[in-house]
C-alpha positions as CSV (number, residue, x, y, z in Angstrom):
1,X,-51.7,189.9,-84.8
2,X,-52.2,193.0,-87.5
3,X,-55.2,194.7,-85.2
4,X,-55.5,196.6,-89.0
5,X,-55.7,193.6,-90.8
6,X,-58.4,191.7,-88.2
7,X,-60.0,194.9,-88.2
8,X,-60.4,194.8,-92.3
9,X,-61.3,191.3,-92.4
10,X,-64.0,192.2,-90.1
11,X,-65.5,194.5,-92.1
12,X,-65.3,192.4,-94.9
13,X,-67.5,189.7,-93.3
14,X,-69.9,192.2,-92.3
15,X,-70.4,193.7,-96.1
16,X,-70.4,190.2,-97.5
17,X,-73.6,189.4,-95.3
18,X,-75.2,192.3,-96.0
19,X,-74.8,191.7,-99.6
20,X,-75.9,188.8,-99.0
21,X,-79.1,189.3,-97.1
22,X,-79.6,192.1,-99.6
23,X,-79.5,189.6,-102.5
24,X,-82.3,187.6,-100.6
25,X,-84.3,190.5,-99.7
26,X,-85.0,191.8,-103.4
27,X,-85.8,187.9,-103.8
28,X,-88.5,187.0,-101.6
29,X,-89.2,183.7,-102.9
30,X,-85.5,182.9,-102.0
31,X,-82.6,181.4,-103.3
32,X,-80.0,178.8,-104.4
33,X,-76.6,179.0,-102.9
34,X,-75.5,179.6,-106.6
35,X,-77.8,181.8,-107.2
36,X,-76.7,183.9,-104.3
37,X,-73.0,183.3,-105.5
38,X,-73.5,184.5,-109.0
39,X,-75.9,187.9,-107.7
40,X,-73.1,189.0,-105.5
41,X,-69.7,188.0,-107.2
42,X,-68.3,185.6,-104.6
43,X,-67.7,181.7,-104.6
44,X,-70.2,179.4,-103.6
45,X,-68.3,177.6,-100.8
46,X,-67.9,181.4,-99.2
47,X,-71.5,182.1,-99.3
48,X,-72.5,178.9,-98.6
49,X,-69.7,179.9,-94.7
50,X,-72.0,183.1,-94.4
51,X,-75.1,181.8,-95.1
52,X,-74.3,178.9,-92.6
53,X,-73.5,181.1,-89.9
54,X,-76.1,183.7,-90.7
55,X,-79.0,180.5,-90.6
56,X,-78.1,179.8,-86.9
57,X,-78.6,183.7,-86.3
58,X,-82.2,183.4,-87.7
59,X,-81.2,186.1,-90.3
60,X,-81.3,183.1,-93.2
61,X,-83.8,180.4,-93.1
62,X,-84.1,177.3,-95.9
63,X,-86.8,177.5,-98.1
64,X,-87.8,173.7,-98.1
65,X,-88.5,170.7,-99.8
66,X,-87.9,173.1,-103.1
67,X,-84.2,173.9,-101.4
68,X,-82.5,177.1,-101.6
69,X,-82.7,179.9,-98.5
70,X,-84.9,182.8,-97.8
71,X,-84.4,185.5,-94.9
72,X,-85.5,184.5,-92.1
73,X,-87.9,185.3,-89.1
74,X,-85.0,187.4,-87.1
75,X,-85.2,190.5,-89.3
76,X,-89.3,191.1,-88.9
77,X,-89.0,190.8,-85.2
78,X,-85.9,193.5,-85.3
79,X,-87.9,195.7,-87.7
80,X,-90.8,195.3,-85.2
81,X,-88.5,196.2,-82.3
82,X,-87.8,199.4,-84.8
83,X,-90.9,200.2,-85.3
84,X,-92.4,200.6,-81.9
85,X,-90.0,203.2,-81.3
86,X,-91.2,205.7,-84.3
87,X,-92.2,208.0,-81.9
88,X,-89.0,208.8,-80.4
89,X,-87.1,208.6,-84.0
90,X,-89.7,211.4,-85.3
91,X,-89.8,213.5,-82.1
92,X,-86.6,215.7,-82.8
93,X,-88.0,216.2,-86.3
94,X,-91.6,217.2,-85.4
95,X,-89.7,219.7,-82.8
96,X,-87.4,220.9,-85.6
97,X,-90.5,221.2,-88.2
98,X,-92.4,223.0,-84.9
99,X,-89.9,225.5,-84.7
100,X,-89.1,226.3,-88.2
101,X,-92.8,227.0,-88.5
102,X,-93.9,228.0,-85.0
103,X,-96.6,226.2,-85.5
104,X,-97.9,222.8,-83.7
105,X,-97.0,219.7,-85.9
106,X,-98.0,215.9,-85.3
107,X,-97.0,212.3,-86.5
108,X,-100.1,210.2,-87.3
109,X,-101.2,206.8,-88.2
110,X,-103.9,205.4,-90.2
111,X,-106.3,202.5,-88.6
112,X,-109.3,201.3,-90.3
113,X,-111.1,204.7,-91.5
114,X,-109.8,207.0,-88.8
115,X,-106.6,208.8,-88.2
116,X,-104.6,208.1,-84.9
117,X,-102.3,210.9,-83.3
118,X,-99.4,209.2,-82.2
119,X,-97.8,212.4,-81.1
120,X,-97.7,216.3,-81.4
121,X,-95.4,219.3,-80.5
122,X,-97.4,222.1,-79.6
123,X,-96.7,225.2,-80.4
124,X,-95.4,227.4,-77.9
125,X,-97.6,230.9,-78.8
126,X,-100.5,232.5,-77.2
127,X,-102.9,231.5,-80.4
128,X,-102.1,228.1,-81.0
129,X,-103.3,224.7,-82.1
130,X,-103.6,221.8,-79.4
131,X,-105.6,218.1,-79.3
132,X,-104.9,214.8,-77.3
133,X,-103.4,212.0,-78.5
134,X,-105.2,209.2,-79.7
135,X,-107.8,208.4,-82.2
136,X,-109.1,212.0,-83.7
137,X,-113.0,212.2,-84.0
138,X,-113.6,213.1,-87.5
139,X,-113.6,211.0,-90.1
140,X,-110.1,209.8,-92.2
141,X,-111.1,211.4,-95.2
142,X,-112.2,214.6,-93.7
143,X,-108.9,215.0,-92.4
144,X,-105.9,216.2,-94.6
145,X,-103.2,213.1,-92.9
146,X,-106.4,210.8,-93.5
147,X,-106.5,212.1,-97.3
148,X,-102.6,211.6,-97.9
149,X,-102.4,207.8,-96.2
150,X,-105.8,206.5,-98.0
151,X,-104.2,208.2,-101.3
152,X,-101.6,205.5,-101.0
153,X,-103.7,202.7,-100.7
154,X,-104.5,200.1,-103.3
155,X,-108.1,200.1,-104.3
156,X,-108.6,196.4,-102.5
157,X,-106.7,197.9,-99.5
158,X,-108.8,201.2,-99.3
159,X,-112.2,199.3,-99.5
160,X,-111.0,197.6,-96.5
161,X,-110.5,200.6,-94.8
162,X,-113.4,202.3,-95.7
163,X,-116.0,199.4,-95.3
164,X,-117.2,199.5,-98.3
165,X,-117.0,198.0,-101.6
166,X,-117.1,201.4,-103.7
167,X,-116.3,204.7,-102.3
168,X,-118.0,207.4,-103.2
169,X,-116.6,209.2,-106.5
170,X,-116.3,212.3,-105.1
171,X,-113.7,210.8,-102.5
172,X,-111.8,208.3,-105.5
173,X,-111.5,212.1,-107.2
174,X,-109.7,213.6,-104.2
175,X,-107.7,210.6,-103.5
176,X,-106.0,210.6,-106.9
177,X,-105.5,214.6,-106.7
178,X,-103.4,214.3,-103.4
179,X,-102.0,210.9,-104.7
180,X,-100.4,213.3,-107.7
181,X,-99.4,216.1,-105.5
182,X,-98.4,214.2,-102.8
183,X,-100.2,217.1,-100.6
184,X,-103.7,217.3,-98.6
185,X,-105.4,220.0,-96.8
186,X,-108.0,220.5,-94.6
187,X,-110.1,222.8,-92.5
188,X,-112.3,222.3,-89.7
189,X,-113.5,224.8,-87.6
190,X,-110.9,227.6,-86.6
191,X,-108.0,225.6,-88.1
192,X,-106.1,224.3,-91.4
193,X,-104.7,221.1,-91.5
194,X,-101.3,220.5,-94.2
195,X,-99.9,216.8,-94.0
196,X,-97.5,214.8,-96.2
197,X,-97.4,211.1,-96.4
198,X,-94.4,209.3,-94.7
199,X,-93.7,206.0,-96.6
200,X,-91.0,204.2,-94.6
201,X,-89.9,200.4,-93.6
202,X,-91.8,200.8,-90.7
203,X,-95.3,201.9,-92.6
204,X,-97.0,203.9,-93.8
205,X,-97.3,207.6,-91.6
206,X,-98.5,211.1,-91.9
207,X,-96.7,214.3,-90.8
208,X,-98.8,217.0,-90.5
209,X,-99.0,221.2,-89.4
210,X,-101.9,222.1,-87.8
211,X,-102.2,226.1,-88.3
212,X,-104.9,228.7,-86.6
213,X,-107.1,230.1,-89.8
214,X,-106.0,234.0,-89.2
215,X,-101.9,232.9,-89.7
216,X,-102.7,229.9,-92.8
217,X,-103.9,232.6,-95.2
218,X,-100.4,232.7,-97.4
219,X,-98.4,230.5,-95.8
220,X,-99.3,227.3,-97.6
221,X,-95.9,227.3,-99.8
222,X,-94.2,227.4,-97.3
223,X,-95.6,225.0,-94.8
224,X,-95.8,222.5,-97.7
225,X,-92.2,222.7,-98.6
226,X,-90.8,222.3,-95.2
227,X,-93.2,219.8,-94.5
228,X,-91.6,217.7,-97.3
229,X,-88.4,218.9,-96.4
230,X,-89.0,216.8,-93.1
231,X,-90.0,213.9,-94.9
232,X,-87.7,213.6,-96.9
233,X,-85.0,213.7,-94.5
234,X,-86.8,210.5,-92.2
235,X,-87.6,208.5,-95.3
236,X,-83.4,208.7,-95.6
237,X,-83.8,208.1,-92.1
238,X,-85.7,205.1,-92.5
239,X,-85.9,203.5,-95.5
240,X,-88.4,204.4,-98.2
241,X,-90.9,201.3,-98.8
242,X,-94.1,200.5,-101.1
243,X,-97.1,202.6,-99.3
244,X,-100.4,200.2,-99.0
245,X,-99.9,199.4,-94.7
246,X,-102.7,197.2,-93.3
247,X,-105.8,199.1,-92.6
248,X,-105.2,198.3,-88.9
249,X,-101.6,198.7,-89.8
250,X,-99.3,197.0,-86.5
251,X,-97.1,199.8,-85.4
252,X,-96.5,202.6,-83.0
253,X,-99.5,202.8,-80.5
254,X,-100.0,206.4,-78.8
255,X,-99.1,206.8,-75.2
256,X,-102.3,206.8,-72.8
């Protein structure tokens, strides 16, 4: 045997599924085997082989009485699986972002009207910024991660998280400013908050710098950019998806 050629032929299987799992994906009502065939250039009776093998797999399910095939209920479960680790796939990046800025940085979560900590990197200076994990005690939209997740919500989907049928005008105003910059501040007592949204296949996050008053004064530029500089690089990480998570989104829980 040609360990090359086994080795190619391999491969080949492997990109024909994805392709084919891809086709299905941008198609959520799912289907035909033709349909399939035609999308991604190959014969019927070979996708019809990896659709087959990828049904018994769960990856593939049929759609039913209408016919044709759908993905199936293997891929949420793995992307669940996925998602309960955020927190270890953002650590090294919150550490990085830490370090560039010397400044203590946090990955949070959005459930109901109030912002979650799912974890921080404190800074490692004499006048620095530190809180506990868990749910923080001010209100979402007082709070600049708050501002940037509820800024990607639907209207529907924010008055379900804010528990009411029509928020106040003075918050729909701010929402749509940090919607268009993509940015939120805020500032509570002896500290500024920065945070960018972080859209990804998992949901819908918040990075954020947390910054004493006396060293903010200047330094918002900056703190921005390589704020968005670390977003960008785990939404490559992870996959960029539609914003809009559930109010009480499923996800990453922080550790007691």
């Amino acid at each position: 045997m040609d360990i090359r050629t086994d080795r190619g032929a391999g491969i080949q299987v492997i990109a024909r599924a994805a392709a084919v799992l891809r086709a299905l994906g941008d198609h959520p009502g799912g289907l035909s085997l033709a349909e399939i065939a035609g999308r991604i250039g190959l014969a019927r009776s070979t996708v019809q082989r990896i659709v087959q093998a990828l049904e018994v797999e769960g990856f593939v399910e049929a759609r039913g009485p209408q016919g044709g095939f759908q993905l199936g209920p293997m891929l949420p479960r793995l992307v669940y699986r996925r998602q309960i680790d955020i927190v270890s796939s953002t650590r090294q990046h919150l550490e990085m972002l830490g370090a560039e800025l010397g400044e203590t940085t946090a990955l949070c979560t959005l459930t109901g009207d109030q912002v979650t900590a799912l974890d921080r990197c404190i800074a490692e200076r004499v006048l620095r910024v530190a809180f506990p994990l868990g749910t923080i005690p001010f209100p979402a939209q007082d709070l600049a991660p708050g501002l940037v997740m509820l800024a990607q919500l639907s209207p529907e989907a924010l008055t379900l998280a804010m528990g009411t049928p029509t928020p106040p005008r003075a918050l729909t105003q701010r929402l749509a400013q940090v919607r268009a910059s993509g940015r939120a501040e805020d500032s509570i007592d002896d500290c500024r908050g920065f945070s960018v949204a972080l859209r990804s296949l998992f949901g819908l996050y918040a990075l954020c710098v947390i910054v004493p008053q006396p060293r903010a004064q200047g330094r918002e530029e900056r703190i921005f950019a390589a704020l968005e500089r670390c977003r960008d690089e785990l939404e490559r990480k992870f996959g960029q998806a539609g914003s809009e998570p559930a109010p009480g989104q499923a996800g990453a829980r922080a550790p007691g």
